[in-house]
N, C-alpha and C positions, 0 to 999 in steps of 0.2 A: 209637288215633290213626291216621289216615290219611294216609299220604302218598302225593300224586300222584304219579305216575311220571313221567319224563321222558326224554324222545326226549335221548340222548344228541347227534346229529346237529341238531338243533332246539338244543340250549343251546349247542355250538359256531356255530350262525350266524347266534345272538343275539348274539354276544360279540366277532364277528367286526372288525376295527378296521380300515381300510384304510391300508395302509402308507405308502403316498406321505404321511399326513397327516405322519407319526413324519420325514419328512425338513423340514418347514414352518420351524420354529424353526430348525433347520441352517439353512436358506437365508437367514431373517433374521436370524439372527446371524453369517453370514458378507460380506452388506454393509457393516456398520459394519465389521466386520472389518477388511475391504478398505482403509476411508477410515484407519480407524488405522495400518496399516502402513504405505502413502503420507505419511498425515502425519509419520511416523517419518523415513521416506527422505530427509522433505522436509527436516526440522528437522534431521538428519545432514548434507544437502547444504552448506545454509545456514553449519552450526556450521562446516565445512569449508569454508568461501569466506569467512568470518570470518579464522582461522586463515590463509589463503592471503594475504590484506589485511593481515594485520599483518605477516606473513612478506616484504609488499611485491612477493608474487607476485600482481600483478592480472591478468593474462590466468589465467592457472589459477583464480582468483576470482571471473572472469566464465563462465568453463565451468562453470564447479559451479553457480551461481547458474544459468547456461541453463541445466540438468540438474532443476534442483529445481522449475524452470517449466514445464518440458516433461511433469512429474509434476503439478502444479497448476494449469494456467492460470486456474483461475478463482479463484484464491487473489490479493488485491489487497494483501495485505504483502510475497507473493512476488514481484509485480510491481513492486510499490516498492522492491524488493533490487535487482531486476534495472536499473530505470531508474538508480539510487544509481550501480548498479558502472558501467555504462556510459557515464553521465555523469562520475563522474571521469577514466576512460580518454580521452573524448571532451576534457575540461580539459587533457590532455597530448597527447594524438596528432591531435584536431581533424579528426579523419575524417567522411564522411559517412555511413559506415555507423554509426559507432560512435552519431551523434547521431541516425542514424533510427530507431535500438534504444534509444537512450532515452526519444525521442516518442511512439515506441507503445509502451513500456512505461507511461510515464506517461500516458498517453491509455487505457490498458485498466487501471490504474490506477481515472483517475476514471469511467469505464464502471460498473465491478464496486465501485466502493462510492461513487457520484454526489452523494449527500451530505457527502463527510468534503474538509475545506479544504489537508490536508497534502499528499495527490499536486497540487494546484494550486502551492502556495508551492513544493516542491520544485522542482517546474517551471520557477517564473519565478527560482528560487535558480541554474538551470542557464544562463540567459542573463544573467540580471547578473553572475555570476563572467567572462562571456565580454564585458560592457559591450553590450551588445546590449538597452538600458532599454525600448526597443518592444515585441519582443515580451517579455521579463520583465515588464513592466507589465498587457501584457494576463492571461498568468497569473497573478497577482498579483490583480487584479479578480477571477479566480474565487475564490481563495483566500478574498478578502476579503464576497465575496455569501454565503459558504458560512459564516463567521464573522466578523461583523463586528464584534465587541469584542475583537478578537485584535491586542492593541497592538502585536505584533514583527512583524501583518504591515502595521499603520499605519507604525510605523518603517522599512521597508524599502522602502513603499512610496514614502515619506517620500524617504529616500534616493537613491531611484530621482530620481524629478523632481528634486532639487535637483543631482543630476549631470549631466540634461540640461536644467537651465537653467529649470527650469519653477519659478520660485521662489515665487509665490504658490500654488501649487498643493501646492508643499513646505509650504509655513508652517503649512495647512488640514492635510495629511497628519501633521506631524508634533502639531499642535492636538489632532486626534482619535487618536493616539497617547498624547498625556498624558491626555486625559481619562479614558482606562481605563485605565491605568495611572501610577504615578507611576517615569517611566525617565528616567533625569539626563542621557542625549543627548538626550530629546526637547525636554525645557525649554534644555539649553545650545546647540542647533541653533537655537529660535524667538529664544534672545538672541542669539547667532550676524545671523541675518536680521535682526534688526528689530523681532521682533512679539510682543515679553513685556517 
């Protein structure tokens, strides 16, 4: 039996692998990598601005939350933290910065997930707590383009007009608040007005 000979030199660089490939996988499994540990920091931050809220420590509440944003911005639950915290503090201190960092929190908000109705309704939740029914009204319309069988935000919207006087406008609002749902304010508001 014959066996060919072989160039010693010739089978090493056939076999040859170039290294840089052996780093490829490293590199793509250190991406995710990345976004997990951020996500870690973020859901830490958060759990801690939690904690600082019940502790009734809100300005330390509000930093933590800035912290976890300045890690995510493009995260739109983190933004809706951030709007939440700021808008409560704004509910007590009625500052202008404190309500321009809730605007554009809410506003990057509906940016980064343009389809979802809740950064809208929180929104116009932040100016009817302040009786300010204009612009809560207008946010409130997005809310309501964006889910329009969402009878808590028929009902509030409901509410909204019948506080400033708009009361057929209420009747219709709270109308199409019962229809999708069966809620005992909205039937005892239409006997209320007149229109059941």
């Amino acid at each position: 039996m014959n066996v060919p000979e072989t160039n010693q030199s010739e089978t090493a660089r056939s076999l040859t692998w170039p290294w840089w490939l052996s780093l490829l996988p490293l590199v793509l499994l250190a991406l995710p990598m990345r976004q997990v540990v951020t996500d870690l920091q973020v859901q830490r931050l958060l759990d801690q601005a939690q904690q600082a809220n019940q502790a009734l420590a809100f300005d330390q509440a509000l930093q933590l939350v800035r912290q976890a944003e300045k890690l995510s911005p493009g995260d739109p639950a983190v933004q809706m933290r951030l709007a939440t915290t700021a808008r409560a503090l704004w509910n007590f201190r009625e500052t202008d910065a404190l309500q321009r960092e809730a605007d554009q929190a809410y506003d990057a908000a509906v940016r980064l997930s343009p389809h979802a109705a809740l950064p809208w309704y929180e929104h116009a939740r932040m100016y009817s707590l302040k009786r300010q029914d204009g612009r809560a009204l207008t946010f409130l319309d997005g809310a309501l383009s964006r889910d329009p069988n969402n009878a808590g935000y028929w009902l509030e919207r409901a509410r909204l007009l019948e506080r400033d006087g708009q009361v057929g406008a209420a009747k219709t609002a709270y109308q199409a608040c019962l229809t999708r749902d069966e809620i005992p304010e909205c039937r005892s508001a239409l006997k209320r007005l007149g229109a059941a």
